[in-house]
C-alpha positions in Angstrom: 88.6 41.8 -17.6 86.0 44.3 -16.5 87.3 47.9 -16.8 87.0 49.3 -13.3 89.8 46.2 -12.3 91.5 47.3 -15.3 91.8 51.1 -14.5 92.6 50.5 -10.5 95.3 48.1 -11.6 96.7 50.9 -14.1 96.3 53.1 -10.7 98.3 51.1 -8.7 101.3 50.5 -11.3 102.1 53.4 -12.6 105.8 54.1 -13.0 107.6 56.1 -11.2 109.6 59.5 -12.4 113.4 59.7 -12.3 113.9 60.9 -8.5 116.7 62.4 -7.1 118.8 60.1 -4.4 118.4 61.0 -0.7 120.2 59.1 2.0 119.4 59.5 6.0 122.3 61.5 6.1 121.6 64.0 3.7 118.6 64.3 4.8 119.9 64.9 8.5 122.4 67.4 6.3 119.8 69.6 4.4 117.4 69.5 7.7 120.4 71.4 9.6 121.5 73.6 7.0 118.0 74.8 6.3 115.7 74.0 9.1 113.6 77.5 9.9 113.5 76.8 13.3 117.4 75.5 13.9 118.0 79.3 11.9 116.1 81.2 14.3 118.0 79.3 17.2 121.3 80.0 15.9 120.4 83.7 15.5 119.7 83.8 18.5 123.2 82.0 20.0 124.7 85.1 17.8 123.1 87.4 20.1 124.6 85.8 23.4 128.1 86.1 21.4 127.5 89.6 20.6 126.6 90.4 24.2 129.4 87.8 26.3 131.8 91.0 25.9 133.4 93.3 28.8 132.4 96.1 27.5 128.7 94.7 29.0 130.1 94.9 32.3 131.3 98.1 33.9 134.7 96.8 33.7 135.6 99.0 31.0 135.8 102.6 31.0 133.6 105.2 29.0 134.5 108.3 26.9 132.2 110.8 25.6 133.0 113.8 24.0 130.8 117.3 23.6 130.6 120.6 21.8 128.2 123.0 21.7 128.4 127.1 20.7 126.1 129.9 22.4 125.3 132.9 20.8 123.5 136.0 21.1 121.9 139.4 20.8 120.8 141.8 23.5 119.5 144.9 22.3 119.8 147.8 25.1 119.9 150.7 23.0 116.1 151.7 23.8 116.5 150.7 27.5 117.5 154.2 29.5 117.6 152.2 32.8 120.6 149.8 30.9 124.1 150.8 32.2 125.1 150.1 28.4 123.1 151.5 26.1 124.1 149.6 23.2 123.7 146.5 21.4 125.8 143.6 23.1 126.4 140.5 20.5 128.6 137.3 22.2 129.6 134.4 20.6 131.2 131.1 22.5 132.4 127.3 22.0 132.4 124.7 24.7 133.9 121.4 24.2 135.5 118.5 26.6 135.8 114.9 27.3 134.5 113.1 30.2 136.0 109.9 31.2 134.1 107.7 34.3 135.2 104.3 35.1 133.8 102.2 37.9 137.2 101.2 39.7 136.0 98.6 42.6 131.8 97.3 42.5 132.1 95.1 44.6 133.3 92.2 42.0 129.8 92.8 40.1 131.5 93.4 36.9 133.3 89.8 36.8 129.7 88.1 38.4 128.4 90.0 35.1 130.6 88.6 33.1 130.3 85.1 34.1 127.0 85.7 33.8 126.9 86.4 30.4 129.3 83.1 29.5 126.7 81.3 31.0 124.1 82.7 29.0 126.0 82.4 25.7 126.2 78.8 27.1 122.7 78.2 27.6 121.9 79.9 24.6 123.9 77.0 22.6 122.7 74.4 24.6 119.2 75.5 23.9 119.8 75.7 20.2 121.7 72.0 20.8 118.1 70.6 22.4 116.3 72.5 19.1 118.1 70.6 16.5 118.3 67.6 18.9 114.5 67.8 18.4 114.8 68.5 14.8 117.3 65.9 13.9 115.1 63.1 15.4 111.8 64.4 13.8 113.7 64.0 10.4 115.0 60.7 11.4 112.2 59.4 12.1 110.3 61.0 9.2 112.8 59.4 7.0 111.8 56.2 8.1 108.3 57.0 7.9 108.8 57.1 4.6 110.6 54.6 3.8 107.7 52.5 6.7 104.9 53.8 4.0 106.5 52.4 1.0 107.0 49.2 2.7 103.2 48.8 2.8 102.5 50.1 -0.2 105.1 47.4 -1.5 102.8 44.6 0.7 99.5 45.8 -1.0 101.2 45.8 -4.1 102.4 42.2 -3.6 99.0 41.2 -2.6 97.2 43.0 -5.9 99.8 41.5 -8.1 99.1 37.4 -6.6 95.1 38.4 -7.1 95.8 39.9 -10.7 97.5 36.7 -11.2 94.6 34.5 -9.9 91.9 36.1 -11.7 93.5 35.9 -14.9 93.8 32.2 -14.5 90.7 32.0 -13.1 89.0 33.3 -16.5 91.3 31.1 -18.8 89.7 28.8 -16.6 86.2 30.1 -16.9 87.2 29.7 -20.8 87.4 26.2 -20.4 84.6 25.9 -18.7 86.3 24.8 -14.9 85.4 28.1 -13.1 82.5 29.9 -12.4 81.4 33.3 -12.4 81.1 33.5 -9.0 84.9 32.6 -8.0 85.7 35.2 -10.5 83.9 38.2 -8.9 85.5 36.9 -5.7 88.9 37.5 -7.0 87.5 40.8 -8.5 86.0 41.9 -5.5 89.4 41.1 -3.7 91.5 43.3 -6.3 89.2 46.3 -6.0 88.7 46.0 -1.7 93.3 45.8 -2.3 93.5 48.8 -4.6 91.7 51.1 -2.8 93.5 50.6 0.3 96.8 51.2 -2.1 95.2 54.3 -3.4 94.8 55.3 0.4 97.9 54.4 0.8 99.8 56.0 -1.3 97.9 59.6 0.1 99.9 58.6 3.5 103.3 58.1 1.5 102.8 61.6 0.1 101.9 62.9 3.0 105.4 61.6 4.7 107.0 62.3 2.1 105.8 66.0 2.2 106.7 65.6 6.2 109.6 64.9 5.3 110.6 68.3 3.0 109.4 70.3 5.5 111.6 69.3 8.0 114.3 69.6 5.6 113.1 73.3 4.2 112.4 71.3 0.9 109.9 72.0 -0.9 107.1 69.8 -0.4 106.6 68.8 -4.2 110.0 67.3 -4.0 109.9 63.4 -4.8 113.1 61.5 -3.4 114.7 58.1 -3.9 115.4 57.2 0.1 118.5 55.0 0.0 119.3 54.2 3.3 118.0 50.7 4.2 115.2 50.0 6.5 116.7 47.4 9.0 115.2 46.6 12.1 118.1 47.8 15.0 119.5 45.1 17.3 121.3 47.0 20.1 121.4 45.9 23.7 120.8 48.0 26.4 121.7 47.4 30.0 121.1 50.6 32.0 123.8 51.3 34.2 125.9 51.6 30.9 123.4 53.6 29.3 123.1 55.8 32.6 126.5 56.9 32.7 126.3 58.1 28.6 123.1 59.7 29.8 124.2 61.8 33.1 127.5 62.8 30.6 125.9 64.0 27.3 121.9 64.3 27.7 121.1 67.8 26.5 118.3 68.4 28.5 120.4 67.9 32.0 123.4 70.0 30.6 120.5 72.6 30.2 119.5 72.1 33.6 123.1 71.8 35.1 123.9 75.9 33.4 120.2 76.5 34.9 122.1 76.2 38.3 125.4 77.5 37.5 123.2 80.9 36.4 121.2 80.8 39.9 124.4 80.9 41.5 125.8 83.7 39.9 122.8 85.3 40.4 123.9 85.0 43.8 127.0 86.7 43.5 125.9 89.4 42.0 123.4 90.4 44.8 126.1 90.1 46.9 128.3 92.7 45.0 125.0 95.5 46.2 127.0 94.7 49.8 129.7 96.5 49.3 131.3 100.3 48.8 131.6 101.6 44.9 134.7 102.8 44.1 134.9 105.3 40.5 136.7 107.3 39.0 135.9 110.5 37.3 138.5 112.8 34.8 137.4 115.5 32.2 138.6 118.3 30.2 136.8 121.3 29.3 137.8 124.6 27.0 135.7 127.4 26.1 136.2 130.2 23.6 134.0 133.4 23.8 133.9 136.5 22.0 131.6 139.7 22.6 131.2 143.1 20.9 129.8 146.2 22.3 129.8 148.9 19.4 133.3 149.7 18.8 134.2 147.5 21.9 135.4 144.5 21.8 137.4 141.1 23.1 138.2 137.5 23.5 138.8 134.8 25.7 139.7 131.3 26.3 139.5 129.2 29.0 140.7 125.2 29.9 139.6 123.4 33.0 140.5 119.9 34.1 139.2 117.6 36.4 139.9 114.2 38.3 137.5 113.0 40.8 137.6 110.0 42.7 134.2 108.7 44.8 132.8 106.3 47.3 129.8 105.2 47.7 128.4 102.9 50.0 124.9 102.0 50.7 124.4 101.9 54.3 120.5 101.1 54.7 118.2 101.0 51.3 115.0 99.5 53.5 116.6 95.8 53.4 116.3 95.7 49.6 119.9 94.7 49.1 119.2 92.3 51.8 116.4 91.0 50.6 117.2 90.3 46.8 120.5 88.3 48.1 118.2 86.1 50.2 115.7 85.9 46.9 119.0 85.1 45.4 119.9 82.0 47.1 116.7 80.8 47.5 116.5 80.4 43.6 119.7 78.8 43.5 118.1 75.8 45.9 115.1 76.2 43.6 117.7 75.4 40.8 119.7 72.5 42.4 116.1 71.3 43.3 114.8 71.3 39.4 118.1 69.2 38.3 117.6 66.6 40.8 114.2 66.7 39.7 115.4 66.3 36.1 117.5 63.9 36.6 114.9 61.7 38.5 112.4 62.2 35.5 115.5 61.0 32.7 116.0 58.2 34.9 112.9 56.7 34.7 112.4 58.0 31.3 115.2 55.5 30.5 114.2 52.5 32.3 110.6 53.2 30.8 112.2 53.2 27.1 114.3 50.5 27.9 111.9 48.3 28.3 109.8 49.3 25.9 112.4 48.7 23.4 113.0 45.3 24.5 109.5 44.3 24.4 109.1 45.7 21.0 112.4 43.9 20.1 110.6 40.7 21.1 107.3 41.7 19.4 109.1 42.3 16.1 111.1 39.1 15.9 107.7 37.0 16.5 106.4 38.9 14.0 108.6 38.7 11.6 108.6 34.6 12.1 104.9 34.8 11.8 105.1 36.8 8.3 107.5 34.2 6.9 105.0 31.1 8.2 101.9 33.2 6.0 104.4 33.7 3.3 104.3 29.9 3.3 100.7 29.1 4.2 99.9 31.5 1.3 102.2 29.3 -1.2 100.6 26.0 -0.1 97.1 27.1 -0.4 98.1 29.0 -3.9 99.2 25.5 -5.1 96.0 23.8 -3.5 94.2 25.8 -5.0 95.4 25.4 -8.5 94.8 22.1 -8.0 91.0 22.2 -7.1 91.2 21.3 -3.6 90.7 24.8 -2.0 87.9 27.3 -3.2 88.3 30.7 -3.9 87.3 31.7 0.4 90.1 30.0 1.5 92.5 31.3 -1.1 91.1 34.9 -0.5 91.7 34.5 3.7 95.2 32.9 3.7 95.9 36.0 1.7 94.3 38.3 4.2 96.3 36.6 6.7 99.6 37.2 5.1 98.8 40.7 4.4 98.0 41.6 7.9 100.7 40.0 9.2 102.9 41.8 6.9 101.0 44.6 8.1 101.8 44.5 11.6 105.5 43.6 10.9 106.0 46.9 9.9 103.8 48.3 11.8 106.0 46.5 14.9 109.2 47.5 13.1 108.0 51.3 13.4 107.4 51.4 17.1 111.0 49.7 17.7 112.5 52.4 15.5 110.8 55.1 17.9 112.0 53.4 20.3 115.4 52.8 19.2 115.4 57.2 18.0 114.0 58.1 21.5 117.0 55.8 23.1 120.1 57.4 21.4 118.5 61.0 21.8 118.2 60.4 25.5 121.6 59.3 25.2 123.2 62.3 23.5 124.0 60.6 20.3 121.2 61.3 17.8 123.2 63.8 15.7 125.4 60.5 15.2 122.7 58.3 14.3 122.7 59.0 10.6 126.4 57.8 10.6 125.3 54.7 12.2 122.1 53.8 12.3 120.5 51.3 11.8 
């Protein structure tokens, strides 16, 4: 067998290492547990925690405490116009507490606080819609995978039912009942097959390497996928699907706080409407000493305080005014963007609905069509052995198989999309890997 057959063929063979097992669900697992971007997201939801607190608001009151000491030295003993012509040393301490708290603002400080719910609340559902995102890549990176060793397992088939042929073909040849020319055909067909393995199995490594990254893997990390590669056969009717879609889509819940935020927004301008009521208390004490030559004395003092104010803003230019309008305006502009939203999601659905029935179609003819070339190629295989086909025909009924398995998976990837893209629009893709298909 000439060597350049002999060395693809080794190529395309080659055994493969001990791998470690890797299922769609611990994939999904490792993706959330070390995803960059999910961390970054979550770091961020531990900021809104951090701040959702009362002490945010002017709810609460606040304390602060002080201390200082004064001294010094004033010299008048070379001053004749001085009414003490001495040198006059003093020493004092100051300290105190001052306590302020904002009694009445106009019920800003429990808009505030609403406010920041919300925003730990959008916070989440913005990191929910991140690893909504990253869960899906994965998922369907998985399947990539598992997509890309499907063909290399077609290729493969293909090379192994040429290797087979040529080998005949030259026991023939050794008896004299083949020529030279069917046997470069079959050579020629080996070599065009094994390079588009070879090719191949750059776009497996390059999923594969897809793959770890999404999972914060590293990307030299081979993996035995064991979840199955089956073709999904859900039915969709879209008022059902609707109704799971208004309840749990991400992306509307996101929208729906959106609003709920513009109306507090709301609120809070209209807390700059009315009076301030606070509250003021404090305690001060002072010590102080001084010395003039042999004179000298001490002293205390204590003061306490408690104020109360009001403040109410009768005319600022129509600023107050003015931002409250601003206010509810954005709050339309809100309610606006969710109908909006919703619109877009609807036909996003019925646009992936059908899509995934079509493809559903697609696949099954296809996959009817693989097993009719599986057979052709059988019959013309025997034919052949028999003399009554030449080498051509051989060569294109395995073509023919080959693209058509070709196609199957490439129609069995598009309805997997289009499965993924259905059960994220639906909410449920950080179920999938539980029961997928």
């Amino acid at each position: 067998m000439n060597k350049l057959i002999v060395l693809l063929l080794a190529c395309c063979t080659l055994s493969a290492q001990a791998q470690e097992a890797l299922s769609l669900q611990d994939a999904v697992a490792k993706t959330l547990a070390s995803n960059f971007q999910i961390q970054i997201q979550q770091a961020q939801v531990s900021i809104a925690e951090n701040n959702n607190s009362w002490g945010q608001t002017s709810a609460l009151p606040s304390l602060s405490l002080s201390a200082g000491q004064n001294n010094s030295v004033a010299d008048q003993s070379q001053n004749p116009t001085a009414f003490i012509q001495d040198k006059l040393q003093s020493t004092g301490y100051e300290y105190g507490a001052n306590l302020n708290w904002t009694l009445f603002d106009g019920f800003n400080m429990f808009a505030s606080k609403r406010q920041l719910e919300l925003l730990e609340e959008q916070s989440e559902g913005n990191a929910s819609l991140i690893i909504e995102n990253t869960v899906q890549a994965v998922v369907l990176a998985y399947y990539d995978v598992l997509l890309q060793n499907e063909r290399l397992s077609v290729l493969n088939e293909v090379i192994a039912l040429s290797r087979d042929r040529l080998e005949y073909m030259e026991v023939k040849r050794e008896l004299g009942a083949s020529t030279t020319f069917e046997i470069l055909q079959f050579e020629n067909a080996i070599i065009s097959d094994s390079t588009n393995y070879l090719l191949q199995e750059i776009a497996q490594s390059n999923a594969l390497r897809n793959l770890n990254l999404l999972m914060g893997e590293e990307v030299s990390m081979n993996w035995t996928l064991t979840t199955p590669l089956d073709a999904p056969n859900n039915s969709y009717a879209f008022e059902t699907v609707w109704n799971e879609v208004k309840s749990s889509n991400q992306s509307l819940k996101n929208q729906t706080i959106n609003s709920m935020l513009a109306a507090q927004q709301t609120k809070l301008a209209k807390s700059g409407m009315y009076p301030v009521v606070s509250f003021n208390a404090g305690i001060n004490q002072s010590q102080s000493s001084f010395s003039v030559g042999d004179l000298s004395g001490e002293g205390q003092t204590l003061s306490y305080f408690g104020n109360f104010a009001l403040n109410f803003n009768v005319f600022n230019g129509g600023r107050t005014k003015r931002a409250l309008q601003n206010a509810q305006i954005n709050e339309e502009i809100a309610l606006l963007s969710f109908s909006d939203m919703e619109r877009q999601v609807q036909v996003e659905l019925v646009n992936r609905i059908d899509r995934y029935n079509a493809e559903m179609s697609i696949f099954q003819l296809v996959d009817s069509n693989v097993e009719n070339q599986r057979t052709a190629l059988d019959i013309v295989a025997d034919r052949f052995a028999n003399g009554m086909v030449n080498s051509f025909d051989y060569r294109n009924a395995q073509l023919n198989y080959l693209n058509t398995s070709l196609s199957q998976i490439e129609a069995l990837t598009n309805l997997l999309n289009s499965h993924v893209n259905l059960v994220r629009l639906r909410g449920g893709i950080l179920d999938m890997n539980q029961s997928a298909p």
